[in-house]
GUPARO-658423 format. One line per 8 residues: number of its first residue (from 0); their letters; for each residue x, y, z of C-alpha. Coordinates in Angstrom, 1 decimal, decimal comma, always signed. Example, Ala and Ser with C-alpha at 12.3 -4.5 7.8 and 13.67 -1.06 7.14 Angstrom:
2
0	AS	+12,3 -4,5 +7,8  +13,7 -1,1 +7,1
END
This chain:
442
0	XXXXXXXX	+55,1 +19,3 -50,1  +52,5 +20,8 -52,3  +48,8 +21,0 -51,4  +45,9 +21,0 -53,3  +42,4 +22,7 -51,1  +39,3 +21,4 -52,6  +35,9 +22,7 -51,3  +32,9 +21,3 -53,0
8	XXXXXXXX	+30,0 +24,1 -51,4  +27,2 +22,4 -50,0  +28,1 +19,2 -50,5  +26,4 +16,9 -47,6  +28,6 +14,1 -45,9  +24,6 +11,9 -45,7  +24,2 +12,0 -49,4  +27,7 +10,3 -50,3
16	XXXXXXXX	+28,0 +6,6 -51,4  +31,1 +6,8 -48,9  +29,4 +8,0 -46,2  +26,7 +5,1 -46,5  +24,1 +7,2 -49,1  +21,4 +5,2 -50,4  +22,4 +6,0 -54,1  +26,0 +5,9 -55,6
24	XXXXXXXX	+26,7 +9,3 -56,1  +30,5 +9,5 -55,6  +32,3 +6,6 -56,8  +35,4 +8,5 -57,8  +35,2 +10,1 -54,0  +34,7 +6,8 -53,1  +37,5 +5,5 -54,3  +39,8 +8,4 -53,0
32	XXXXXXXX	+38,2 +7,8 -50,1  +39,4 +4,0 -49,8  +43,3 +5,3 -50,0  +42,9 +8,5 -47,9  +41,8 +8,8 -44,3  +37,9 +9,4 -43,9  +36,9 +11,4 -41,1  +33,0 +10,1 -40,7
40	XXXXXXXX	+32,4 +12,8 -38,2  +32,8 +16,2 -39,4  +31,3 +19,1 -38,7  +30,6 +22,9 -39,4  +30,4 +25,0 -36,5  +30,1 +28,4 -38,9  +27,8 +28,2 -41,3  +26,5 +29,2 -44,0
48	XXXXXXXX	+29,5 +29,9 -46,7  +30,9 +33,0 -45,6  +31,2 +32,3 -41,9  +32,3 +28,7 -42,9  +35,4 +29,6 -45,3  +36,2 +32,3 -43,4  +36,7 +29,7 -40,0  +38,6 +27,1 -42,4
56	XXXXXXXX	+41,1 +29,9 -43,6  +41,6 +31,7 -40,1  +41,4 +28,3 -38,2  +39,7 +30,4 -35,8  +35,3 +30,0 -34,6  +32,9 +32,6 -35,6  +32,4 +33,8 -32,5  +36,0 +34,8 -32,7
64	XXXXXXXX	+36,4 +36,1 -36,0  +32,8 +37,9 -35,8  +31,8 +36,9 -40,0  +28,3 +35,1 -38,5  +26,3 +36,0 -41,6  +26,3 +36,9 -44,7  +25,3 +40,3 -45,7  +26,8 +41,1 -42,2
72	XXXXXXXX	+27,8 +44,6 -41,1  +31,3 +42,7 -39,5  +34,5 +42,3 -41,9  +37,8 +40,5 -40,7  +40,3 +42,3 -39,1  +43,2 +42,5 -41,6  +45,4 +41,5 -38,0  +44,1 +38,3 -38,5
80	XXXXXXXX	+46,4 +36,5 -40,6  +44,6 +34,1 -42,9  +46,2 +30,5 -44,0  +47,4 +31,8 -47,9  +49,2 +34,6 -46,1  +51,3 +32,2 -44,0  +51,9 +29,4 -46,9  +52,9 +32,4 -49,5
88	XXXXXXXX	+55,6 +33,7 -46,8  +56,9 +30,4 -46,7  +57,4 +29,8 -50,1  +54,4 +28,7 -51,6  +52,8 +29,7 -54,7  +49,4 +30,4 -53,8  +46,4 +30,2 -56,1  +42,6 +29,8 -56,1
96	XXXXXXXX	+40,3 +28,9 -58,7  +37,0 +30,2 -57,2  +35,0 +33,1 -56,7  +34,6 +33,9 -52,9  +36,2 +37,2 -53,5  +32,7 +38,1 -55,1  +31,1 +37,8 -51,8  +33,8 +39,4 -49,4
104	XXXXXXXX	+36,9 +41,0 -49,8  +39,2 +39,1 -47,6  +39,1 +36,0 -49,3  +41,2 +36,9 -51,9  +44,3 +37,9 -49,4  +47,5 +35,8 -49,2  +47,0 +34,5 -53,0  +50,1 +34,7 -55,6
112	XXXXXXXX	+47,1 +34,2 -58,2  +43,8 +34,4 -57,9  +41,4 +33,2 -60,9  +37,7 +33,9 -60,9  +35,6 +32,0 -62,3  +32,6 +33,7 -62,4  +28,6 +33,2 -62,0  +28,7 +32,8 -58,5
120	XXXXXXXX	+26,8 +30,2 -57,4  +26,7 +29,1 -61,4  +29,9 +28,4 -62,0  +30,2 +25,2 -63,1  +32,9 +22,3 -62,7  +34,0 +22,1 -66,4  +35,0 +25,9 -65,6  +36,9 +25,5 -62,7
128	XXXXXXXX	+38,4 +22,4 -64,3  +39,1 +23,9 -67,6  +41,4 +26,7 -65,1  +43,3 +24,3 -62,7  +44,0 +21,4 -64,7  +46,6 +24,2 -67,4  +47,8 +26,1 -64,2  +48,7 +22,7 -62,5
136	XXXXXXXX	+50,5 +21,8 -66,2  +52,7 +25,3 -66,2  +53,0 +25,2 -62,0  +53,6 +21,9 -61,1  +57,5 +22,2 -60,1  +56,9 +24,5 -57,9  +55,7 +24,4 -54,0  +52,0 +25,0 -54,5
144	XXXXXXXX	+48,7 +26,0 -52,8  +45,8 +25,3 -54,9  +42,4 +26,6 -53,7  +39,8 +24,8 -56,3  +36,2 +25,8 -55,0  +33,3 +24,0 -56,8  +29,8 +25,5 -56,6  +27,8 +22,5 -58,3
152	XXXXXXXX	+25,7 +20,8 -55,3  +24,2 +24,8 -54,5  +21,4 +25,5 -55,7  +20,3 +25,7 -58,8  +20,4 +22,0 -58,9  +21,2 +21,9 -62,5  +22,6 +18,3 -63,1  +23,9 +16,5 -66,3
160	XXXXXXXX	+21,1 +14,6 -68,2  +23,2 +11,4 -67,7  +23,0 +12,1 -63,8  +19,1 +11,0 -63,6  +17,9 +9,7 -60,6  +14,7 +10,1 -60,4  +12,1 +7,1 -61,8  +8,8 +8,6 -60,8
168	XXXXXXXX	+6,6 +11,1 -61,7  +7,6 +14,6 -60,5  +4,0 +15,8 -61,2  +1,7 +13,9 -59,7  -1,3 +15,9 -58,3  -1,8 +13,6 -55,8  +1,6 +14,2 -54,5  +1,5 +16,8 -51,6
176	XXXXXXXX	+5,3 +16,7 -50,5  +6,1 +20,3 -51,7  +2,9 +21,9 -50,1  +4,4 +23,2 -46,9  +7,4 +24,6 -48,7  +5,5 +26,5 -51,2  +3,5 +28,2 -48,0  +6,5 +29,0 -46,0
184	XXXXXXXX	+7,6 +32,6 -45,1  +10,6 +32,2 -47,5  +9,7 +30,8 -50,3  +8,8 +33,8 -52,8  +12,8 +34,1 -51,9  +13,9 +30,2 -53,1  +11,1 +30,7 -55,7  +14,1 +31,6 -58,2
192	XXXXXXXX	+15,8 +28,1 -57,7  +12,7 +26,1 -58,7  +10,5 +27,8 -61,1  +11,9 +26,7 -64,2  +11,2 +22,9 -62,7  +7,8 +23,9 -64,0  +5,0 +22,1 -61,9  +6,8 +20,0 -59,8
200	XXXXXXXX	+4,7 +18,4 -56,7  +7,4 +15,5 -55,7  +10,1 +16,8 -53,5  +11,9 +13,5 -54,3  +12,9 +14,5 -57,6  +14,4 +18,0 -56,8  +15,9 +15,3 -54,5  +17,3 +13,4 -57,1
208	XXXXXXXX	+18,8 +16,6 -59,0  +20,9 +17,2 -55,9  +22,5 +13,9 -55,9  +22,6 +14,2 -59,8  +25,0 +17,3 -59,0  +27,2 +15,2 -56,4  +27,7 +12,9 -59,5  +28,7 +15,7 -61,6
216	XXXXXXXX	+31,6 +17,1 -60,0  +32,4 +14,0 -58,6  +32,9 +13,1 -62,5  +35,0 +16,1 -62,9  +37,1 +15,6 -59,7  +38,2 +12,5 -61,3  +39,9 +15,1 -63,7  +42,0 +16,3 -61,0
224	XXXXXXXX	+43,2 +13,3 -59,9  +44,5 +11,8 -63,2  +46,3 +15,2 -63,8  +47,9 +14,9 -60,6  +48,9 +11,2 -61,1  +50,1 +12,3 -64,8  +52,4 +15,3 -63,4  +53,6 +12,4 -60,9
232	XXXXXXXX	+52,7 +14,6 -57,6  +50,6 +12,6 -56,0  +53,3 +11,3 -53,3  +54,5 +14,9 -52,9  +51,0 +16,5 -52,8  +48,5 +16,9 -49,4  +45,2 +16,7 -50,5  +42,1 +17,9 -48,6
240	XXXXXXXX	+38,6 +17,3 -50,0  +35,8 +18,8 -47,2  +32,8 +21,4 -48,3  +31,5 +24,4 -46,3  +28,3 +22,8 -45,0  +25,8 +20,6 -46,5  +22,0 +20,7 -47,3  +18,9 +19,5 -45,7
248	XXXXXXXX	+16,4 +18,4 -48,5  +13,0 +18,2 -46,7  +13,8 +17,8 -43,0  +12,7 +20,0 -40,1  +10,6 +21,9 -42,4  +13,7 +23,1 -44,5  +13,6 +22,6 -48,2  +16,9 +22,4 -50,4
256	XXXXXXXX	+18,9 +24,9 -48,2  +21,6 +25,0 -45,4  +20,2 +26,6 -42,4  +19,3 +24,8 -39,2  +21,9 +23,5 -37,0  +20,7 +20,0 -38,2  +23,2 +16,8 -38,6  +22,1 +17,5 -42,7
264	XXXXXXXX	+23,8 +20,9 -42,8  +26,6 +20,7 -40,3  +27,8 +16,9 -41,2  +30,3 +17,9 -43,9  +32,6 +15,2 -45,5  +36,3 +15,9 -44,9  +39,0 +13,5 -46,8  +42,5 +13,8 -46,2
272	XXXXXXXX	+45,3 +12,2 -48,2  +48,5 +13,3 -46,8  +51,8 +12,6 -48,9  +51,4 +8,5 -48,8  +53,1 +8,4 -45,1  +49,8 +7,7 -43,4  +47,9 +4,5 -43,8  +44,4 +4,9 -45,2
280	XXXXXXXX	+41,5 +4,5 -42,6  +38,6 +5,7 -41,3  +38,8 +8,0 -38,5  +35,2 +8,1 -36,0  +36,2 +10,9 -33,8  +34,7 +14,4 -33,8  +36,1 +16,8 -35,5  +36,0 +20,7 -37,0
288	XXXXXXXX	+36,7 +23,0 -39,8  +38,9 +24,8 -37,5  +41,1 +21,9 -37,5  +42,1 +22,1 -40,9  +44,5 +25,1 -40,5  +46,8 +23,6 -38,2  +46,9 +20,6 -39,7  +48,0 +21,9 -42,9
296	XXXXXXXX	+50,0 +23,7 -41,3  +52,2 +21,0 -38,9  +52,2 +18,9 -42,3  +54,4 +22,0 -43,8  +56,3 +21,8 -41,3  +55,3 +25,5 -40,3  +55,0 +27,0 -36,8  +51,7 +29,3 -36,2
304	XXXXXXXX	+53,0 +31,9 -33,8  +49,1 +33,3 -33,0  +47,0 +31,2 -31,2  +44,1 +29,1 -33,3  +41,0 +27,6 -31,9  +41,4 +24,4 -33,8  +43,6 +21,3 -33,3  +46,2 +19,6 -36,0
312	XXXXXXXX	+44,6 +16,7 -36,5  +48,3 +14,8 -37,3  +48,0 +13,1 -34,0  +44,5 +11,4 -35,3  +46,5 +10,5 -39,0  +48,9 +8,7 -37,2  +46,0 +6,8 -35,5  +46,6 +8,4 -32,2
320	XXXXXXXX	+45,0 +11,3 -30,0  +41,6 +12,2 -30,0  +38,9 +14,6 -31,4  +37,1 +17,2 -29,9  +34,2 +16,3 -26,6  +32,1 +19,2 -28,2  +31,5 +21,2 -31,5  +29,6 +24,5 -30,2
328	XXXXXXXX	+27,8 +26,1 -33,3  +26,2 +29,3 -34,6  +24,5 +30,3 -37,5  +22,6 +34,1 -37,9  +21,3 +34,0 -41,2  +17,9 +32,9 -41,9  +17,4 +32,1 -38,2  +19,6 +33,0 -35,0
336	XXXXXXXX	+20,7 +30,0 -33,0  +23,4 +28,3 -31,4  +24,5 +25,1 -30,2  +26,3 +22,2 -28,5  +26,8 +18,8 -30,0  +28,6 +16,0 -28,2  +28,6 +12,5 -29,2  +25,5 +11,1 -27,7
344	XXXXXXXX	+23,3 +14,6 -27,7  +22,6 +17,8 -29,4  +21,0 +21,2 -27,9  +19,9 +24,3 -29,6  +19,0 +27,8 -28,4  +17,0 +29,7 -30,9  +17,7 +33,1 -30,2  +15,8 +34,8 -33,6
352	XXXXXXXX	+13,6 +32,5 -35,2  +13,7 +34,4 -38,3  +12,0 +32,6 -41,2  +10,8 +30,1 -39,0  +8,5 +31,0 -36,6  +6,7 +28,3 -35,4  +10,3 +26,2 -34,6  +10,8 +25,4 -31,0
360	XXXXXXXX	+12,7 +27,6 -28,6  +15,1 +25,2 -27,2  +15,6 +21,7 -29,2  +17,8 +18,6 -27,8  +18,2 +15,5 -29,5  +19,2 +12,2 -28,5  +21,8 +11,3 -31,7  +22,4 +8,0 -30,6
368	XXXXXXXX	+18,5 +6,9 -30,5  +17,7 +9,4 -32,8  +20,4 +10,3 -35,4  +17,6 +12,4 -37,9  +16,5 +14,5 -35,0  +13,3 +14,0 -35,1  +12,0 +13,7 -31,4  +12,8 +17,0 -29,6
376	XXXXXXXX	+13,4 +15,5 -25,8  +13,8 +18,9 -24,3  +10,7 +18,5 -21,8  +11,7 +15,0 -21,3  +15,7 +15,0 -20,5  +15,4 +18,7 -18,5  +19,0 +17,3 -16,3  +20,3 +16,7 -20,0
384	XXXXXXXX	+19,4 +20,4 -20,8  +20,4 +21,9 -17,9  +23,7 +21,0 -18,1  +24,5 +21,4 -21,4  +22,4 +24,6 -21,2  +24,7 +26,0 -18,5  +28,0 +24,4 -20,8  +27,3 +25,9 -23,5
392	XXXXXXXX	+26,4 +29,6 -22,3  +29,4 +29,3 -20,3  +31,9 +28,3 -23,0  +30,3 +31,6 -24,9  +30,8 +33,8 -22,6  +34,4 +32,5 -21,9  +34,7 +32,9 -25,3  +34,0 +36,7 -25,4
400	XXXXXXXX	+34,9 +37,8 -22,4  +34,0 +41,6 -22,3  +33,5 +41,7 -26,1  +29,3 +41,5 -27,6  +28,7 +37,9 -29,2  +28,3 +38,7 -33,1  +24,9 +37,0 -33,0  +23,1 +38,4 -30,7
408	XXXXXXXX	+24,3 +41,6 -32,5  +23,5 +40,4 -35,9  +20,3 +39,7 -35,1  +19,9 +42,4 -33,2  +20,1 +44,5 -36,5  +17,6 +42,1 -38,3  +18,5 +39,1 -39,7  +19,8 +39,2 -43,4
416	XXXXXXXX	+17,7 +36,9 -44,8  +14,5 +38,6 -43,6  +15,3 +41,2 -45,7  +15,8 +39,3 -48,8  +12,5 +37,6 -48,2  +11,1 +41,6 -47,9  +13,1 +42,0 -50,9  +11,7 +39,2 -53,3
424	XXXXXXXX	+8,0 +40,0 -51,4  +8,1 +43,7 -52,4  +8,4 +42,4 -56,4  +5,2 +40,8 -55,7  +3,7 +43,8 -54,3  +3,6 +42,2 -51,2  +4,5 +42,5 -47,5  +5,8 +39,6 -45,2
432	XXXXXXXX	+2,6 +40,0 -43,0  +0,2 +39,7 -46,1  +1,9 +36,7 -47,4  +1,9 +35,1 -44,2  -2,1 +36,0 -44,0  -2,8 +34,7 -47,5  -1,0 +31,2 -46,9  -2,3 +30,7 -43,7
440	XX	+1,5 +29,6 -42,5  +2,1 +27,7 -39,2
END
């Protein structure tokens, strides 16, 4: 069995045509989608990228492996044995077409090959495309790995001209929708990402080149498939399409970024096509990125020997078993917070409110009644807060046992994306405190 890894970063399961999206972003996805198995709840417990890749290729939480952040002061323990590692000493050929390696070390261990693209967050789909589609030409007899990371949805939303969304006019005066952004405490940071949009005042079209970017690689995955069908390994080949988190546009006061323990950055799309022996469907139950590792793993037909804090989710591809009651989250970049979310409810602790002062302390949501999370019920439902209060600091500290929880310590030091704020504020001649005075931010 060969298996092909594709991680499309920042790629939100709410703005896909399969997941019920308003515009028809992904129709290639789509129709992958139709004869895979589509897991409509998904879910990033470790966010942003690093902490994210980092849990999919250790199959083990943050608050395990201790990579929170980015920028952060922890590195993975080399005892930790990573998912290429395992597949390469069972005979795979292991390759990645990405450039992960650029941000931390480990991510290039376990890998027979390992090509980088380049540019970062610029790299574009053509690129990683015009890599994979000759190494799956030269490799395809042999038992492979492929690792194909695509960068396109991140910011800079830089979309194709034929991927035009947007039918109004971005520079309305009138329009006020960016306002709040633009006075925010880290905005002279995203400031990069949006000043060559020129005067923009309608968030909907920076809207618009997101999805405009879900179109584009979602034109160029189409590559992938066809070469796979051509090569004639698509019955022999496990295919896993998921992304590291996804992106909130304009909710909860957080523009065209990934932070906040919101449904629009944890909800991740996660489609799994394994080998033709499972009948396509869509799967409801709640599930993880640490799941992915043991799954891949029983589908090789390869014991795991350490113990992983995900689940194979084979039993749910065979249309039996069930997902997880909770997803308990973290995140300790641009804010400090953690979190439980079960079916019907979601609770957040802020422990550092970072860039974000004015958010709330403690947050539940109702995601039943209220699936955008917009009415915070935590005066209202205080028996609903109390207990998942006490489950969720419980299942922490049971977590840790006597060892310090890599938030708390993380932000403890001073959260990473504070001093990237400091950073772009300092090129300004600026401090924090004066920009905050001179846009009179609340």
């Amino acid at each position: 069995m060969n298996i092909l890894f594709i991680a499309i970063d920042t790629l939100a399961a709410g703005h896909m045509s399969c997941y019920g999206y308003r515009r028809k972003t992904s129709p290639n996805l789509d129709r992958f989608a139709n004869e895979s198995i589509l897991f409509l709840n998904a879910f990033a417990s470790d966010i942003p990228t690093q902490p994210a890749y980092t849990t999919m290729f250790t199959g083990l939480r943050g608050i395990r492996h201790t990579i929170v952040s980015h920028d952060g002061r922890n590195v993975l323990d080399p005892a930790i044995p990573v998912l290429q590692e395992i597949l390469r000493s069972n005979g795979y050929l292991t390759c990645a077409v990405d450039n992960l390696v650029d941000m931390k070390p480990w991510f290039i261990r376990g890998y027979s090959q390992y090509f980088n693209p380049g540019g970062l967050q610029f790299a574009t789909a053509q690129r990683i495309n015009s890599i994979a589609i000759p190494w799956l030409e030269q490799n395809y007899r042999n038992k492979f790995f492929l690792f194909l990371h695509y960068w396109d949805p991140h910011t800079p939303y830089i979309p194709h001209e034929k991927y035009n969304y947007y039918t109004g006019k971005k520079n309305d005066p009138g329009n006020k929708s960016l306002e709040r952004f633009k006075k925010q405490m880290v905005y002279p940071f995203f400031a990069r990402w949006f000043e060559d949009l020129g005067d923009v005042t309608d968030a909907e079209y920076i809207v618009a080149l997101y999805d405009g970017e879900i179109s584009y690689v979602d034109e160029k995955l189409q590559e992938i498939f066809d070469i796979i069908e051509k090569l004639d390994i698509l019955d022999d080949t496990l295919i896993i399409i998921t992304s590291d988190h996804g992106e909130s546009m304009t909710e909860h006061e957080i523009y065209f970024d990934h932070h906040g323990l919101y449904e629009t950055t944890t909800h991740i799309p996660l489609i799994i096509k394994p080998q033709g022996r499972f009948k396509p469907r869509k799967i409801k139950e709640m599930v993880q990125h640490i799941d992915l590792m043991p799954t891949i793993l029983e589908l090789a037909g390869i014991k795991m020997h350490s113990k992983l804090d995900g689940r194979s989710l084979v039993p749910l591809l065979k249309g039996e078993g069930k997902g997880c009651k909770e997803v308990y989250m973290n995140e300790c970049l641009y804010q400090a917070k953690i979190a439980i979310r079960t079916e019907d409810w979601k609770f957040i602790i802020a422990i550092d409110k970072g860039v974000h002062p004015e958010a709330p302390d403690r947050e539940l949501y109702n995601l039943k009644d209220d699936p955008e999370e917009k009415i915070n019920l935590f005066e209202k439902e205080r028996d609903v807060v109390d207990n998942l209060e006490l489950k969720l600091l419980r299942w922490r500290a049971a977590q840790l046992g006597n060892k310090p929880d890599p938030v708390r310590v993380e932000a403890g030091l001073g959260l990473p994306a504070l001093a990237w704020v400091d950073r772009a504020l300092k090129s300004m001649n600026l401090r924090r405190e004066d920009w905050i005075a001179k846009q009179k931010y609340i």
